[in-house]
KOLVEX-952066 format. One line per 3 residues: number of its first residue (from 1); their letters; for each residue x, z, y of N, C-alpha, C. Coordinates in steps of 0.2 Angstrom, whole numbers, plus 5000, padded with zeros to 4 digits. Last residue first. Example, Ala and Ser with C-alpha at 12.3 -4.5 7.8 and 13.67 -1.06 7.14 Angstrom:
<sites>
2 = sa = 5064:5035:4989:5068:5036:4995:5064:5039:5000; 5066:5039:4972:5062:5039:4978:5066:5039:4984
</sites>
This chain:
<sites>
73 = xxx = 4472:4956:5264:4468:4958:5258:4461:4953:5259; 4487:4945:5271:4478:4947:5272:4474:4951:5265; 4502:4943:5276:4498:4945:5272:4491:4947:5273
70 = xxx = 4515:4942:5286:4507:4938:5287:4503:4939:5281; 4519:4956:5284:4517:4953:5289:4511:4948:5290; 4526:4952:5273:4520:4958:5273:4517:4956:5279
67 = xxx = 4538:4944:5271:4532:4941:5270:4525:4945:5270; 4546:4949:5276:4546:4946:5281:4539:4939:5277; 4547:4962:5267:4545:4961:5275:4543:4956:5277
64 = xxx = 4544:4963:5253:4546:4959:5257:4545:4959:5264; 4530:4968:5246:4536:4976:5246:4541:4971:5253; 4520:4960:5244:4520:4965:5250:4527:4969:5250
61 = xxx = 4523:4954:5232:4526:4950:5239:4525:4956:5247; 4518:4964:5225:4527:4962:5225:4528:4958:5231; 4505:4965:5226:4509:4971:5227:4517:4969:5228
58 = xxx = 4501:4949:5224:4500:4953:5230:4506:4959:5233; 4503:4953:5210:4508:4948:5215:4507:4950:5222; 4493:4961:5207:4502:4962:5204:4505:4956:5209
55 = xxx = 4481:4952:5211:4483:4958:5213:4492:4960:5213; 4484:4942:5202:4481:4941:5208:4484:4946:5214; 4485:4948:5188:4490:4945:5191:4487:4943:5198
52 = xxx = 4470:4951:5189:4474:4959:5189:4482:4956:5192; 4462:4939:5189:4462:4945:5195:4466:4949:5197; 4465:4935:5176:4468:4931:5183:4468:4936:5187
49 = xxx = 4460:4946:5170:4467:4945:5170:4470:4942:5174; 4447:4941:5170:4448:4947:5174:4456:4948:5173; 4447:4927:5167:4445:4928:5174:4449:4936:5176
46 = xxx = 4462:4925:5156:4453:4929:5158:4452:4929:5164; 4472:4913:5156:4469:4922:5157:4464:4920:5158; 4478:4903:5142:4474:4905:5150:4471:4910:5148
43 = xxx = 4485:4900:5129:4488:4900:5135:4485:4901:5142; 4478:4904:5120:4484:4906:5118:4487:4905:5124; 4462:4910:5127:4464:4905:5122:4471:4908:5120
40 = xxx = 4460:4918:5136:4452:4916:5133:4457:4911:5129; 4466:4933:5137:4466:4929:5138:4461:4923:5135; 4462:4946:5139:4466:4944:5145:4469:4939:5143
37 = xxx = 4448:4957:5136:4452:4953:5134:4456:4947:5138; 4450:4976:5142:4446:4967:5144:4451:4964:5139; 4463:4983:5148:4457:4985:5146:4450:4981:5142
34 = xxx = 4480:4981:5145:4474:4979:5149:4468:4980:5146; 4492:4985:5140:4487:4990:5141:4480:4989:5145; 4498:4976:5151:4501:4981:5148:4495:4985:5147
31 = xxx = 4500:4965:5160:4494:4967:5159:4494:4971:5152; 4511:4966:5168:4504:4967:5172:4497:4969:5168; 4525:4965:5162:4519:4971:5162:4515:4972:5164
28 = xxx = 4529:4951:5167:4525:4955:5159:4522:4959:5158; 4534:4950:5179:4526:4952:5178:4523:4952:5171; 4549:4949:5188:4547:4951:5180:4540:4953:5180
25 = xxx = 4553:4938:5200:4547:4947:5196:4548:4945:5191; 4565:4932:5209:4563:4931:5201:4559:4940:5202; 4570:4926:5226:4569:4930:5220:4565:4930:5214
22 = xxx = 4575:4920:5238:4572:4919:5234:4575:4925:5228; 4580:4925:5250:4573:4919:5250:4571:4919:5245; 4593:4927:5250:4588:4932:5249:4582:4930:5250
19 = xxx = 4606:4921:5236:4599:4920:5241:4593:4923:5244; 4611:4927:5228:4616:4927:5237:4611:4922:5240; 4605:4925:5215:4605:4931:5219:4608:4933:5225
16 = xxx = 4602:4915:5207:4600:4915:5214:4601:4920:5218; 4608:4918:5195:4610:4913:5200:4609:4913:5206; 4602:4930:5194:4608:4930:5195:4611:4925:5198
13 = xxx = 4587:4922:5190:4588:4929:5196:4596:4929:5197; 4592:4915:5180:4589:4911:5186:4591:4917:5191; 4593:4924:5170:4599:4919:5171:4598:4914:5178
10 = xxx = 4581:4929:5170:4586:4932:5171:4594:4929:5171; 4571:4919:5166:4572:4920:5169:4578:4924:5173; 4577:4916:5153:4578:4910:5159:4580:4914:5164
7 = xxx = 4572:4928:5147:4580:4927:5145:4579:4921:5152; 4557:4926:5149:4561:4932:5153:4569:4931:5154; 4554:4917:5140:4555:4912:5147:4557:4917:5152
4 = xxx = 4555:4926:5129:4560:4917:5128:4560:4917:5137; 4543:4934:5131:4550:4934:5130:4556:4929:5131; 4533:4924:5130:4534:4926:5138:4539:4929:5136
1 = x = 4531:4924:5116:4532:4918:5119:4535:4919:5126
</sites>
């Protein structure tokens, strides 16, 4: 299903790419070999799978300067 909405998304990221405000993550991989069951239906994560994308985002908005800054653990 998350395949289908990667093709958007990458017709999104090119549209938007003389925007440096904005950019498109690919996080399919986050949970690649997750240890835990990482979803409790067909559409919602696992508490511990929220967590793991919780984190995974954290690491991509910290790579952005002008968003590291105000960032808190």
């Amino acid at each position: 299903m998350f395949d289908a909405y990667a093709e958007q998304y990458k017709l999104l990221a090119n549209e938007y790419q003389p925007y440096s405000n904005i950019r498109f993550i690919d996080m399919r991989d986050a949970l690649k070999d997750f240890p835990v069951p990482a979803y409790t239906d067909i559409a919602h994560y696992s508490p511990a799978a929220q967590r793991r994308l919780a984190e995974r985002m954290f690491e991509d908005l910290s790579q952005f300067e002008v968003i590291r800054s105000g960032l808190k653990r």
